[in-house]
N, C-alpha and C positions, 0 to 999 in steps of 0.2 A: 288656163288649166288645159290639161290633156287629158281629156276621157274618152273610152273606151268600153266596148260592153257593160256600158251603166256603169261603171268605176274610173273615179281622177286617178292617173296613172302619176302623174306629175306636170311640174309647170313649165313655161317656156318664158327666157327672157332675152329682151334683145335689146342693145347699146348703141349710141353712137353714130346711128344715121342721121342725116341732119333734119331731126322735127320728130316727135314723137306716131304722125300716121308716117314715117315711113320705118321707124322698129315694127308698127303694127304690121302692114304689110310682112317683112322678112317675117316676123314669126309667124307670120299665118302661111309664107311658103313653106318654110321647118316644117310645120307640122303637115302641109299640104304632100309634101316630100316622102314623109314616111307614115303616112295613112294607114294603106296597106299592111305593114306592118300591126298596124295596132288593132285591126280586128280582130276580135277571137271569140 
């Protein structure tokens, strides 16, 4: 999930790297990525 000022904005999924910790990783850079963004 993506939350943000106490509310799930929406979710993140990610595909296809080989092993499920490394989707973890990438979606945790995703969202690492655009943070910033999601304060309000």
């Amino acid at each position: 999930m993506i939350e943000a000022g106490g509310s799930i904005l929406a979710g993140i999924g990610v595909s296809s790297a080989p092993g499920g910790a490394a989707d973890e990783v990438c979606a945790r850079a995703g969202i690492k990525a655009i943070a910033d963004s999601l304060e309000f």
